[in-house]
N, C-alpha and C positions, 0 to 999 in steps of 0.2 A: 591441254594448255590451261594453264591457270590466271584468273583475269585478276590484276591488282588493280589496287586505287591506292596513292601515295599520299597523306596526309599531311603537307607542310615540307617544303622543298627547299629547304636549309642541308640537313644532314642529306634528306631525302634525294638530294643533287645525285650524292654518293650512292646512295640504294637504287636507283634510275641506272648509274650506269651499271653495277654490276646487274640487274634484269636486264638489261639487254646484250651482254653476252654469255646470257644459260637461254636454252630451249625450251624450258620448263616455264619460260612467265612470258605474259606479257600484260604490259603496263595500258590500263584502257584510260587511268583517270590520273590528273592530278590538283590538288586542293590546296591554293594556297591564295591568303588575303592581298599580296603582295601584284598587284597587276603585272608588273613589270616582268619578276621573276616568273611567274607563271605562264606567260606568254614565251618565256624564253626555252622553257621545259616542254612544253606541250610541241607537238608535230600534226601532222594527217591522220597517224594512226590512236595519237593521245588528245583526249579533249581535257580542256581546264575548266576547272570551276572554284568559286570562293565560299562555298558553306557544305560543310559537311555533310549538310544531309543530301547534297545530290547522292554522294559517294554512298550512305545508305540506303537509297534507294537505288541505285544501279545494281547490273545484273554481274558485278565482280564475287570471286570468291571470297578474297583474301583483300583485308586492310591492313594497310603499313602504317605505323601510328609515328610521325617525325616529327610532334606536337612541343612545346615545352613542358618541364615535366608535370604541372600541376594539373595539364587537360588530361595527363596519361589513361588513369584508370577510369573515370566517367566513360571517355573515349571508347576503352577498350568494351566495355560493360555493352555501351552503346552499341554498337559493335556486333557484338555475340547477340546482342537479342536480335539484330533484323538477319541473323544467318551465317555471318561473314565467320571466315576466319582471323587469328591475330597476328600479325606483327607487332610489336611495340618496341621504340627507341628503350635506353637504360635512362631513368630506373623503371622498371616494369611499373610501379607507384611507388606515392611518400606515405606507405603505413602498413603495417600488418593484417589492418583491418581489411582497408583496400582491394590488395591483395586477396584476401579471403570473397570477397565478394567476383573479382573475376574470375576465380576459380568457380564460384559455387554457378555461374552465366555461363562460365564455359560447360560444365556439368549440363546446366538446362538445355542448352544449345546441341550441344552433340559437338562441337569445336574446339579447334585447337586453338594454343594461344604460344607462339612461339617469343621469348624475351631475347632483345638483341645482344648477344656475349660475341662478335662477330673478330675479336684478337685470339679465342681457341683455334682459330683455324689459319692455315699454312703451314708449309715443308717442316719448320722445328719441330713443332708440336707433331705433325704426323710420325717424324723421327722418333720424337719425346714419347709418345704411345709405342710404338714399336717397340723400345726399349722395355719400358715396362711392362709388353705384354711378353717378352721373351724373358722376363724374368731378370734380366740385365742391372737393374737400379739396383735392386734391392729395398730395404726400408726405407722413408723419408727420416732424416737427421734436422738441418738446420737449413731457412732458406729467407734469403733478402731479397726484399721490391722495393724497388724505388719508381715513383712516377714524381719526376722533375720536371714541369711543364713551364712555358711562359704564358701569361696571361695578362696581357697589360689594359691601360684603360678603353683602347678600341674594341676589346672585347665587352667590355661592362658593358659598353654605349649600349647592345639590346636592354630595352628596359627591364625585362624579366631575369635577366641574370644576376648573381650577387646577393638577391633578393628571398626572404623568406617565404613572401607570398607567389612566387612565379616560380624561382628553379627550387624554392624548398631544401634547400641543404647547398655544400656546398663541396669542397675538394675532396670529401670522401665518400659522394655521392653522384658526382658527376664525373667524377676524374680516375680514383684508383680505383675505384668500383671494379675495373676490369682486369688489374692487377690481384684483386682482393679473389674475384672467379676463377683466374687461372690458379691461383694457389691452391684452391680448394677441389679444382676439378682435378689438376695433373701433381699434386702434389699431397694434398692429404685434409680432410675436414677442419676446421677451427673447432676449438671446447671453449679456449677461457678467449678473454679479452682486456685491455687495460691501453691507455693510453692518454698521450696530451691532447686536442688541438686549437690552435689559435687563427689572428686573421693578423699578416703582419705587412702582407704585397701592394695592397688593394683596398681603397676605403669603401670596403661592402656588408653587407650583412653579415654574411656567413663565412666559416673559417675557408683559408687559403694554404694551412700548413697542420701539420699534424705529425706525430710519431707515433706506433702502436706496436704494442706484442701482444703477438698473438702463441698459446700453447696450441697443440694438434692433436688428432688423433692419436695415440700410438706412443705418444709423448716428447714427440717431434716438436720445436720451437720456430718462430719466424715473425720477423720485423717489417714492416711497411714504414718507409719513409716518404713522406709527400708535401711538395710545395708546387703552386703555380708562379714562384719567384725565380726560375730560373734562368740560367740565358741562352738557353734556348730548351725545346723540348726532347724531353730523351725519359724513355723506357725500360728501366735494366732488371732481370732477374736472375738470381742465381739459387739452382734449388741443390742443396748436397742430399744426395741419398747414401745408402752405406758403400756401393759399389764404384760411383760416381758420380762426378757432379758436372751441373747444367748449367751452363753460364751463355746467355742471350748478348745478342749484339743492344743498343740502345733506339731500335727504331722505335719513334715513339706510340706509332695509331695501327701497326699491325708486325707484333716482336715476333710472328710468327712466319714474317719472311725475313727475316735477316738470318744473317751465317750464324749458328751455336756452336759453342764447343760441348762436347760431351769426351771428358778426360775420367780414365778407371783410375779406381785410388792404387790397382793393382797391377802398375805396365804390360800381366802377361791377360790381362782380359782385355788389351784394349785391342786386341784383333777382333775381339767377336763384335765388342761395341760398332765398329768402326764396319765390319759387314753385313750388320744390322740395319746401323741408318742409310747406307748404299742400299739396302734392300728394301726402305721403308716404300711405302706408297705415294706416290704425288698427292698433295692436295694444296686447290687454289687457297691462297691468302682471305682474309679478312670477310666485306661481305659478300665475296661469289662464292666462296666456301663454305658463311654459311647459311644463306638461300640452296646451296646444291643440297643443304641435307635437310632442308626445309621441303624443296621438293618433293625427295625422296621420301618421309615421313608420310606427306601430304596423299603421294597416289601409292601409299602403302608398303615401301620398300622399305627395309633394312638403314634405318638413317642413327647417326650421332648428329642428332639436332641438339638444341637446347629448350630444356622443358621450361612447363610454368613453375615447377618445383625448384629449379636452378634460379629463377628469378626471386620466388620466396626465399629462398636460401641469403641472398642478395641482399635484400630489404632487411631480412631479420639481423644481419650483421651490421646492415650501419643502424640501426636499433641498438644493437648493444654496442655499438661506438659510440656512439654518442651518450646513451647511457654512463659508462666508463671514464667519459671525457667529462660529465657535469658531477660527476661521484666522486671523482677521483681514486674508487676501487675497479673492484677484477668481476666480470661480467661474465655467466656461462652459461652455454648451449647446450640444447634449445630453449629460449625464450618460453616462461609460463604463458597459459592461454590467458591470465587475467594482468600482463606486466602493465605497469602504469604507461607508456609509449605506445602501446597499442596500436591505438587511434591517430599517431603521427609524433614527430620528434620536434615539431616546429617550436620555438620560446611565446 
């Protein structure tokens, strides 16, 4: 049994419930300044607390970091030095540098540090792998993300959001963020970069809209469009590979349970497609699916978790977004060890 401590019980609400239907955890602690909510999260078998450092000094394995993003990586750092393993909300941190330093804690530690990308997981995408692992796609061609969210002033109201000094960035760092991972996990790496973004919804710090292309591995092309101006929230990808193409439904917080289509460019392959993803494997949606391969990793199994190298990966692209977006040129991967953003993207 693996013992957690939940750090901040906003998202955390959400990570609470899916631990308590997997076998594999259970939740001894929760950490939140908020009396109220805290009281409402906790049970017999969970006790509440409001400073961190009970949670590091408790005898839990693993810490779930649901902090805002600017506690992230101190947090996480913290963390690894009294033992613990990691959890962390997106974004794993706001810098490269950051970054480098939890790894180098995770390193000392002997610990993991799992970052939250928890839209890889459900029914499509398991389909979506399947296909790919049977050879079915083909190359990646051409593919479009849209993350169209609403976000209106009841959201701002948390003080930390909108803001440079609390959430640190803004719709391409807290929003398509997980757009930007599945394109790169189930679709193919970023090389170049180039893009707009602006703030046009919302009178806040940081942008709310943006357009970007991105060129791929392989020479594959793909565009991200994103606003939190929309009227309502919706999710949409569609990835063309040479064989077929993958077109998601619009859920917006986990595209990996809605219906896809997977259509062969070539009608007489579309029987194998189609007894492929009939054959693919179940897997739970969003975050029980992926805590399940959090577990599995954890007591040494065969898992498709998500590393700390996926979160770096993360970090270093809205690095060169933003880069791109104050430049107005074309931006490419990997990022030098000496780039002037290093140390954060903040103005």
């Amino acid at each position: 049994m693996i013992r957690v401590a939940i750090l901040g019980g906003g998202i955390g609400e959400q990570h609470l419930a899916a631990y308590r239907a997997l076998p594999d955890f259970a939740v001894a602690l929760i950490v939140d300044q908020d009396e109220a909510r805290r009281n409402r999260l906790c049970s017999d078998e969970i006790a509440g607390a409001s400073s961190i450092e009970t949670a590091l000094d408790s005898d839990v394995d693993l810490i779930d970091i649901c902090l805002p993003p600017h506690l992230h990586a101190q947090t996480a750092i913290t963390a690894l030095q009294a033992g613990k393993h990691v959890i962390c909300e997106k974004p794993l941190a706001t810098s490269l540098d950051d970054v480098d330093q939890i790894a180098a804690a995770a390193d000392k530690a002997a610990r993991r540090v799992f970052p939250v990308f928890q839209y890889r997981f459900g029914p499509a995408f398991a389909q979506l792998q399947a296909l790919r692992d049977a050879g079915l796609t083909g190359g990646p061609r051409v593919a479009a993300l849209e993350t169209h969210w609403c976000r209106k002033a009841e959201y701002y109201a948390v003080p930390w959001r909108g803001t440079w000094a609390g959430e640190q960035g803004g719709a391409i760092l807290g929003h398509a963020i997980h757009a930007h991972d599945l394109l790169c996990h189930y679709f193919s790496p970023i090389r170049t970069i180039s893009g707009a973004l602006t703030t046009l919804c919302n009178p806040i710090e940081t942008e709310d809209c943006a357009a970007l292309t991105f060129a791929l591995d392989g020479g594959a092309l793909a565009t991200s469009s994103i606003t939190l101006g929309a009227a309502r929230d919706e999710t949409r990808l569609r990835l063309v590979y040479e064989n077929l193409t993958a077109t998601s439904a619009t859920t917006p917080y986990a595209p990996g349970s809605g219906a896809w289509t997977f259509t062969a460019r070539d009608p007489a392959d579309q029987p194998a497609i189609d007894a492929c993803i009939a054959a693919a494997p179940r897997q739970a949606p969003g975050f029980a699916g992926f805590l399940a391969e959090v577990a599995k990793a954890l007591s040494g199994r065969p898992a498709a978790d998500v590393t700390l190298q996926d979160g770096r990966r993360s970090i270093e692209l809205v690095t060169a977004i933003y880069e791109a977006a104050r430049t107005g040129g074309t931006v490419a991967l990997p990022l030098s060890a000496d780039h002037p953003m290093r140390h954060g993207w903040q103005p």
